[in-house]
N, C-alpha and C positions, 0 to 999 in steps of 0.2 A: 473603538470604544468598547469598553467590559460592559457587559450585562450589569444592573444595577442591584440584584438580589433584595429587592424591595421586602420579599416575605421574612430572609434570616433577619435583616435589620429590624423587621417590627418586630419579629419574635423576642431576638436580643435586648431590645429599647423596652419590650413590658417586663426584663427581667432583670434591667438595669446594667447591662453588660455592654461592653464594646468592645472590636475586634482587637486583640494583640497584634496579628499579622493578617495577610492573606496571600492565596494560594496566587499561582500562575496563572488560572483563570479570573480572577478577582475576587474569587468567594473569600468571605471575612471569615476569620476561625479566631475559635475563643479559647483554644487549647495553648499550653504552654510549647513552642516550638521544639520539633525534632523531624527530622528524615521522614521518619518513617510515616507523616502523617500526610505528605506529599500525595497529589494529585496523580502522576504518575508512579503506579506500583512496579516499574521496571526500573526508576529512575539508580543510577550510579553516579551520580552527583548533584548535590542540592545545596544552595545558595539562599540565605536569608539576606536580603542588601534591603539597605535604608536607601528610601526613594522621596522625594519630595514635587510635587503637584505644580508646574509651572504657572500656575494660573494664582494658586493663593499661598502657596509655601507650604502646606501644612506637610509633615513629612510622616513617613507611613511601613512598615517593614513588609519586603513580600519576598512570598519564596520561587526560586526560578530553580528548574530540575532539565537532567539531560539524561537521558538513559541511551542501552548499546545501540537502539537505532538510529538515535540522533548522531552517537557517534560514527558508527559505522556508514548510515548511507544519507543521510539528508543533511545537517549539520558537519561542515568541518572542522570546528574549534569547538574543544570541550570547555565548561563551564570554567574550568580552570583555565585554559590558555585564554582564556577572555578578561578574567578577570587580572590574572598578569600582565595582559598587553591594556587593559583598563578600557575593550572596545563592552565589557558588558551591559546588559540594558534591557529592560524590565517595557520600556514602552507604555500608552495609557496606563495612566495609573487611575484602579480602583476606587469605585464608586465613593465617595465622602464627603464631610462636610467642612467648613471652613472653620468650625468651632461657634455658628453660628446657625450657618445656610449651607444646601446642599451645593455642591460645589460644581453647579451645569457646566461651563468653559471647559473648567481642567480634567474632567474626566475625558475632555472629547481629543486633549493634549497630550502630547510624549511627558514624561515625567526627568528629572533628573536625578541620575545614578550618583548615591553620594559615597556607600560605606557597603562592604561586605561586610555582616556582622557576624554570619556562622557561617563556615564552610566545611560540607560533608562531604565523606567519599564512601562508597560502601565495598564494606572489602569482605567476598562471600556473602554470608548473611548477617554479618554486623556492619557497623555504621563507625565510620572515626571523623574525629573532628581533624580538620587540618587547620592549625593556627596561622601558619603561614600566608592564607589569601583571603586573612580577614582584615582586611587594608581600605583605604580609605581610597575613594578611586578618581583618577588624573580631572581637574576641573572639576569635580565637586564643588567645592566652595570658592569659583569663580566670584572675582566682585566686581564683571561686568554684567551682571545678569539683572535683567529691569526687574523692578520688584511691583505686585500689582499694584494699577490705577499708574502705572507711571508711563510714559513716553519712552522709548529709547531714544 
């Protein structure tokens, strides 16, 4: 379970704003997405993927980064060969609401990975977009999935 960031959201909520996306930690940003605003400042590939809340549907964009250490010694598969082989995956998803009520279950739930929506690689010290592994990813939009209040 992420951290709920209770303070950005009341900040945001007296200025009438809501999150665009959020970061790898779950912190909600109200910035127009890019690389460079990533959590990790070493990161060499960053991922915007459309995630969605198993508990109430709501779906939600966040950004997942890998930098040389993940590649080189902790992480075997880069951002990329994950999201080609479609094992990619974001895990709880970020504190929210249901468009109603705070959303207690599903933040405490794995989320499902539907969509890469931006994929960055950083080459030097600019940023390129790769169009290529901005795809939609395998069982996304599964139509065995119990939708809430229901039974499986």
């Amino acid at each position: 379970m992420l951290n709920a960031y209770e303070d950005i959201f009341a900040l945001a909520e007296r200025l009438g704003e809501k999150p665009r996306w959020f970061d790898e930690n779950g912190v909600p940003r109200y910035c127009e997405h890019h690389p460079s605003s990533s959590a990790d400042i070493y990161a060499v590939e960053v991922a915007l993927v459309l995630i969605s809340c198993q508990q109430c549907g709501v779906e939600m964009p966040v950004q997942m980064s890998h930098d040389l250490g993940d590649l080189l010694d902790r992480v075997p598969v880069s951002l990329a060969e994950a999201a080609r082989e479609g094992t990619l995956h974001y895990g709880d998803p970020p504190a929210h609401d249901d468009g109603a009520d705070y959303c207690h279950a599903g933040c405490t739930m794995n989320c499902w990975d539907l969509r890469v929506l931006e994929f960055w690689r950083r080459t030097g010290f600019e940023w390129e977009r790769v169009a290529a592994l901005e795809i939609e990813l395998p069982g996304a939009r599964d139509s065995d999935r119990v939708p809430r209040g229901e039974a499986p």
